[in-house]
RORO-698073 format. One record per residue (C-alpha): residue in one letter; x, y, z; residue number from 1. Coordinates in steps of 0.25 Angstrom, whole numbers, m for minus. Layout:
// residues N
> type,xx,yy,zz,seq
> A,X,Y,Z,NUM
...
***
This chain:
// residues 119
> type,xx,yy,zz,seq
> X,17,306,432,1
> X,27,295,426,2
> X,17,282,422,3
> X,25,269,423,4
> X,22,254,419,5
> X,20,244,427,6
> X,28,232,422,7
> X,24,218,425,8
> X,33,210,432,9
> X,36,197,424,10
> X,39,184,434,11
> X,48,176,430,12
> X,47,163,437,13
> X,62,160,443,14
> X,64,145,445,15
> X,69,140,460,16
> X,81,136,462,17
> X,77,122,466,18
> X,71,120,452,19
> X,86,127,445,20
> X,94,116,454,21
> X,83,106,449,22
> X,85,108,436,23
> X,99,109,435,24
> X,100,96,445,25
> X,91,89,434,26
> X,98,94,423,27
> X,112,90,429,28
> X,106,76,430,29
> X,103,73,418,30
> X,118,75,416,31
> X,122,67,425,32
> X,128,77,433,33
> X,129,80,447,34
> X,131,94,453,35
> X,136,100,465,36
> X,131,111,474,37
> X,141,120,468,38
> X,139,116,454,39
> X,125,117,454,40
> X,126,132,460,41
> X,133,136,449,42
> X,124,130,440,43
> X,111,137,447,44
> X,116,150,454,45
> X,112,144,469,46
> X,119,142,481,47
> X,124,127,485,48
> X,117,128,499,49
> X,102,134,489,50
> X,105,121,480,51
> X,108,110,491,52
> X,94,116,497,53
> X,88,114,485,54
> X,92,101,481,55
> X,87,97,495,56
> X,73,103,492,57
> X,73,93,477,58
> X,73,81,486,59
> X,60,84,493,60
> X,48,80,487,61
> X,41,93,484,62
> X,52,98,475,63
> X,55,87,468,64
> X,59,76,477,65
> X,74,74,469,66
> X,85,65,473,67
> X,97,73,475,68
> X,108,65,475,69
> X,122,69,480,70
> X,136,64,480,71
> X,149,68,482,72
> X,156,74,470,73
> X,169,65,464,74
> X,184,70,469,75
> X,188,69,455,76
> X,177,79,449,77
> X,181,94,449,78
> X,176,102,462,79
> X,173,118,459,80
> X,172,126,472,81
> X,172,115,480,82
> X,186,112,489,83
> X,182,103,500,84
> X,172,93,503,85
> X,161,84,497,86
> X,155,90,486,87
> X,143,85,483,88
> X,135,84,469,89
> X,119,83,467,90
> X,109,76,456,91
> X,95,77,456,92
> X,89,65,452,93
> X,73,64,451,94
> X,66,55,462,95
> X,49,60,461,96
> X,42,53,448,97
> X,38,63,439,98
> X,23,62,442,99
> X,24,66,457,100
> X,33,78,453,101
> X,21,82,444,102
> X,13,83,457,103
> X,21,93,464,104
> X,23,100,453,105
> X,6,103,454,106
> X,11,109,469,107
> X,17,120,459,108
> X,32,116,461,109
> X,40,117,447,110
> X,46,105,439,111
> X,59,106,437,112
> X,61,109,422,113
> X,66,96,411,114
> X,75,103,404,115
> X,86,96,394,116
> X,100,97,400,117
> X,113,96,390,118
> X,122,88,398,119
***
């Protein structure tokens, strides 16, 4: 009889989209820059519709409670995919002082991460 080796399995701990498009909608912010639905599923890998949900769910309170602001995008700027319509661009803007997002994150919810950003 053949003996074989159990093998541990190693979790790695997979970050949620919600915090991916928080992260990158931070990042972008500190650049000055605003993203489109498009733009920002290049960036991240997701779907336009996932990301417009989850931009939805960083307004509320128990994920962060962010001002997402929205405007059309200018005429003049350069429009990849898009043929038709309003296209809209999103920035992120922090609305919850600092000490009352310490207190969800006791509720086990994960602060996005501060990284440094090269604009």
């Amino acid at each position: 009889m053949r003996r074989t080796q159990r093998r541990e399995l190693v979790r790695v701990a997979r970050r949620r989209q919600r915090d991916v498009l928080c992260d990158v909608m931070l990042s972008a912010r500190q650049c000055e820059t605003w993203l489109t639905l498009e733009e920002l599923a290049k960036l991240t890998h997701y779907p336009p519709a996932s990301i417009s949900a989850q931009l939805r769910h960083l307004r509320k309170p128990e994920y962060g409670g962010y001002a997402v602001e929205k405007r059309p995008r200018e005429v003049g700027k350069v429009l990849r995919g898009e043929d038709f319509g309003t296209v809209w661009e999103y920035q992120l803007r922090r609305t919850v002082p600092r000490k009352l997002a310490g207190a969800r994150l006791r509720s086990g919810a994960r602060e996005p991460s501060q990284h440094s950003v090269a604009c």
